[in-house]
C-alpha positions in Angstrom: 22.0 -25.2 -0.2 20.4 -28.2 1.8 16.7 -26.9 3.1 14.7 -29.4 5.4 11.6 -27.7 6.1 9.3 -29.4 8.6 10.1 -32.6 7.9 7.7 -35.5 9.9 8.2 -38.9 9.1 6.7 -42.2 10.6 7.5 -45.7 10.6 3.8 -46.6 11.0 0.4 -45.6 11.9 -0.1 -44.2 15.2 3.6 -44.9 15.8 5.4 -42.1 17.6 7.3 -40.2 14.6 10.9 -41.2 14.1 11.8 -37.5 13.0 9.0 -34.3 14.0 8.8 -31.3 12.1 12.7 -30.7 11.4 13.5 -27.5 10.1 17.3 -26.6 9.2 19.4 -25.4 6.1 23.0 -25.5 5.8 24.8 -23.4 3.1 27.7 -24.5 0.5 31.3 -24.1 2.3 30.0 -25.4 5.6 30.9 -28.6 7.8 27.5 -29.2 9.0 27.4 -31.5 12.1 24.2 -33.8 13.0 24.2 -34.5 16.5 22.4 -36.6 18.6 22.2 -39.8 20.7 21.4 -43.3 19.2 17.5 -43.5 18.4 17.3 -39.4 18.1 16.4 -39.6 14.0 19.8 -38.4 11.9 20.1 -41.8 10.2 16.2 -41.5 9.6 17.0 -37.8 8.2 19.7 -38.7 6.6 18.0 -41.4 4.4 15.2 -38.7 3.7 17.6 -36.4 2.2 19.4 -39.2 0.2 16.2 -41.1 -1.2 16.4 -44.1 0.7 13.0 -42.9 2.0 10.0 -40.6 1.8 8.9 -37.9 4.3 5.4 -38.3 5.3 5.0 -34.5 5.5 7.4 -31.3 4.8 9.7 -30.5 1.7 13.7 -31.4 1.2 15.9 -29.3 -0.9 19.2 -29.4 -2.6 20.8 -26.8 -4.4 17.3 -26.5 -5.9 16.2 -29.5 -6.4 12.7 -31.5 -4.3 14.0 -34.9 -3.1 10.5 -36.1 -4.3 9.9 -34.7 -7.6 13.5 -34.8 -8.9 14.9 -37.7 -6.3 17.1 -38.7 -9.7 18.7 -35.5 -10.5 19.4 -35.4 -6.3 21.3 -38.4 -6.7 23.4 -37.1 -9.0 25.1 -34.3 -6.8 25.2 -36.2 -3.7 27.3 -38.4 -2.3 26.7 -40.8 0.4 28.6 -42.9 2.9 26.0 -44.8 5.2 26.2 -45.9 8.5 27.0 -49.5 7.5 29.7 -49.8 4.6 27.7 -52.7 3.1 29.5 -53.4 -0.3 29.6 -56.2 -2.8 31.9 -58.3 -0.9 33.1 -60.8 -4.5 34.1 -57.6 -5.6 37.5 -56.5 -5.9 37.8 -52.6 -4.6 39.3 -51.7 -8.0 36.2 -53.3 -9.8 33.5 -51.4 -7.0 34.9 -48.0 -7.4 34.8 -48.6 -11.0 31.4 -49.7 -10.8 30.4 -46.6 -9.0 31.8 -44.2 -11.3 30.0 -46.5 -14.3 26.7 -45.4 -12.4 27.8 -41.8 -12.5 29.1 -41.4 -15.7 32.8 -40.8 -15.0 35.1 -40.7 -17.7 37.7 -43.7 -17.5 40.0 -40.8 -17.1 38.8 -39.0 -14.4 37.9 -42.2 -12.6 41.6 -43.1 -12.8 42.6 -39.9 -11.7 40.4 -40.0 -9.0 40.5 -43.6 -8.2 44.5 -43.1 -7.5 44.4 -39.9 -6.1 42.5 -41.0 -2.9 43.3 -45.0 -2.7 46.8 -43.1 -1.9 45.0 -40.4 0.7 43.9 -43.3 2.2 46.6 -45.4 2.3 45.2 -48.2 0.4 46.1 -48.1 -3.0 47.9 -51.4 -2.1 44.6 -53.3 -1.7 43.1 -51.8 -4.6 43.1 -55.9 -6.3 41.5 -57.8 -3.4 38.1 -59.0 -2.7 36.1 -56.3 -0.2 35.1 -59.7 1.5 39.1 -59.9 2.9 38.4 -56.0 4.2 38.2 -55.3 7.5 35.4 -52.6 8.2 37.8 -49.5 8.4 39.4 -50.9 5.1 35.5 -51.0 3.8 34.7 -47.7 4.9 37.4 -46.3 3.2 36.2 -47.5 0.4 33.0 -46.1 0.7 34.3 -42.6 1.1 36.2 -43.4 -2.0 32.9 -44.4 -3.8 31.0 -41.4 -2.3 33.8 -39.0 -3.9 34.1 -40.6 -7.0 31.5 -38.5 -9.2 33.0 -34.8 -7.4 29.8 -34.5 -5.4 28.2 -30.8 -4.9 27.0 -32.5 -1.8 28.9 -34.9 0.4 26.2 -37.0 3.5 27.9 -39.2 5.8 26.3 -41.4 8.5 28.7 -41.7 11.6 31.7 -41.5 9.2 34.4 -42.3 11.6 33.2 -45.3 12.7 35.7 -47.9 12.3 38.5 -46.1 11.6 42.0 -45.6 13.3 43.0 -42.1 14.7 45.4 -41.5 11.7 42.4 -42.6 8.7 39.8 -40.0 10.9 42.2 -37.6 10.4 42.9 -38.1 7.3 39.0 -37.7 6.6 38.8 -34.9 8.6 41.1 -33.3 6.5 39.5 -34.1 3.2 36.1 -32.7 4.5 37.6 -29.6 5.3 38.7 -29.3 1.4 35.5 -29.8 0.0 33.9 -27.3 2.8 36.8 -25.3 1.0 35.4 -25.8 -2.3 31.8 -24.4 -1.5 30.7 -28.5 -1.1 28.1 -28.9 1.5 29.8 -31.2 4.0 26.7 -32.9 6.4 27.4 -35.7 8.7 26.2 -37.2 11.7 27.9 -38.2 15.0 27.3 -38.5 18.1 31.1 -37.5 19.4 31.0 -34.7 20.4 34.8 -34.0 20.3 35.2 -34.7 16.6 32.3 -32.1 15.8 33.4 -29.2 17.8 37.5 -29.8 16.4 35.4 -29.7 12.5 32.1 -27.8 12.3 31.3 -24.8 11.2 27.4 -25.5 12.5 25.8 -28.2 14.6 22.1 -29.1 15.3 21.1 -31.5 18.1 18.2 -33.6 17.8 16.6 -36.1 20.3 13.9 -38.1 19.7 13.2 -36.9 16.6 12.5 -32.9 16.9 15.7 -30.3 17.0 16.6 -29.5 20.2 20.1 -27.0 19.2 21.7 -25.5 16.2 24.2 -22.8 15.8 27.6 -22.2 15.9 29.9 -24.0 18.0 30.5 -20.6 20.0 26.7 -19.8 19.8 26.0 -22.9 21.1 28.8 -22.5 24.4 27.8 -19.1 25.0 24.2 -20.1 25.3 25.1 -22.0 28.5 26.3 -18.7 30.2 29.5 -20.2 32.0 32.7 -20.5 32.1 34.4 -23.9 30.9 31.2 -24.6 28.9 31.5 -27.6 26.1 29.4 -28.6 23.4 29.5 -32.3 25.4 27.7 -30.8 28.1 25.0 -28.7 26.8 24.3 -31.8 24.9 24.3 -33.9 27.7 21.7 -31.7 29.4 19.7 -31.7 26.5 19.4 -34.4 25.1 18.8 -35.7 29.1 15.5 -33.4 29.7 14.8 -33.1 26.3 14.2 -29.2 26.8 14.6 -27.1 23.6 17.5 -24.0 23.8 16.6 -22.9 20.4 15.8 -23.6 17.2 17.7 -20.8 15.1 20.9 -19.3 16.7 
């Protein structure tokens, strides 16, 4: 289980707060979607959860463990894909991924298995030997989904995932994070299209600027607007326009 409990955190002093008392939990086997419009706070919450930084106030939980007493033993069962698939570009992709699973522990086994398995999901098994600097940035985040998968994560976080990538690779990864949902993996990612997240999600919260505005189901969420043809794009339109809170626990 991923438990944010009101979660605050600032960039400075007297600085409005980037994210404001987020509460939300998402259970193993879900596809949890974290919407919101550029500026709302997911990258800011996302980089909470994965250690990158420190909450000023409020607790972060997975499966268990405090993201600030055992931010180690966190990093272990998580894997990330950021935002920005910034990678060591004199690397070959072969020697990254291998890298990666060195940090992890993998066994040259499994790291083979592995390394194969989804170079081939992805359709770039081919490039495996060239430098990351020759990727483009689709190539490059495929990559880092590879890297993020590497170790079998409990808990998969991605930062606007399909960024970058053509309609058959966002498929593709659509697909994969349905498995892992199927595995009882905690699937969390942030976007702000609103047609990916209601094709995938089992739960979505909205937040804008910084507090949750919306979570629930897909159908919770559409039923909540009380009319017919109702779409998750519009209710988050509306509120992430006025900024008016529906509710906080569907």
């Amino acid at each position: 289980m991923l438990k944010i409990a009101n979660v605050t955190k600032s960039y400075s002093n007297g600085a409005e707060p980037a994210v404001k008392d987020l509460s939300l939990q998402v259970e193993g086997g879900q596809i949890f979607g974290f919407l919101g419009p550029n500026g709302a706070g997911k990258s800011t919450t996302i980089k909470m959860i994965v250690g990158i930084l420190r909450q000023d106030s409020g607790t972060i939980e997975v499966n268990g463990l405090d993201n600030q007493a055992d931010p180690v033993g966190i990093k272990r069962i998580i894997g990330y894909v950021p935002d920005e698939p910034n990678l060591y570009e004199k690397m070959t992709a072969v020697k990254y991924l291998n890298f990666i699973a060195d940090v992890y522990g993998v066994s040259e086994e499994l790291r083979k298995e592995r390394i194969e398995k989804y170079s081939k999901l992805f359709e770039i098994d081919k490039n495996l030997g060239d430098e990351l600097s020759s990727f483009s940035h689709g190539m490059k985040q495929k990559i880092a989904v590879i890297s993020a998968c590497i170790h079998d994560p409990q808990v998969i976080i991605l930062d606007e995932p399909m960024v970058g990538l053509d309609p058959r690779s966002s498929f593709i990864l659509k697909d994969l994070l349905a498995k892992l949902a199927s595995e009882n993996k905690i699937v969390f990612f942030s976007t702000h299209v609103m047609e990916v997240a209601e094709k995938i999600c089992d739960r979505v919260a909205i937040i804008n600027h910084g507090k949750l505005v919306a979570q629930g189901t897909i159908a919770e969420l559409k039923a909540r607007q009380g009319e017919e043809g109702a779409s998750l794009e519009k209710l988050f339109l509306e509120l992430t326009d006025s900024g008016d809170v529906l509710s906080e626990n569907l």
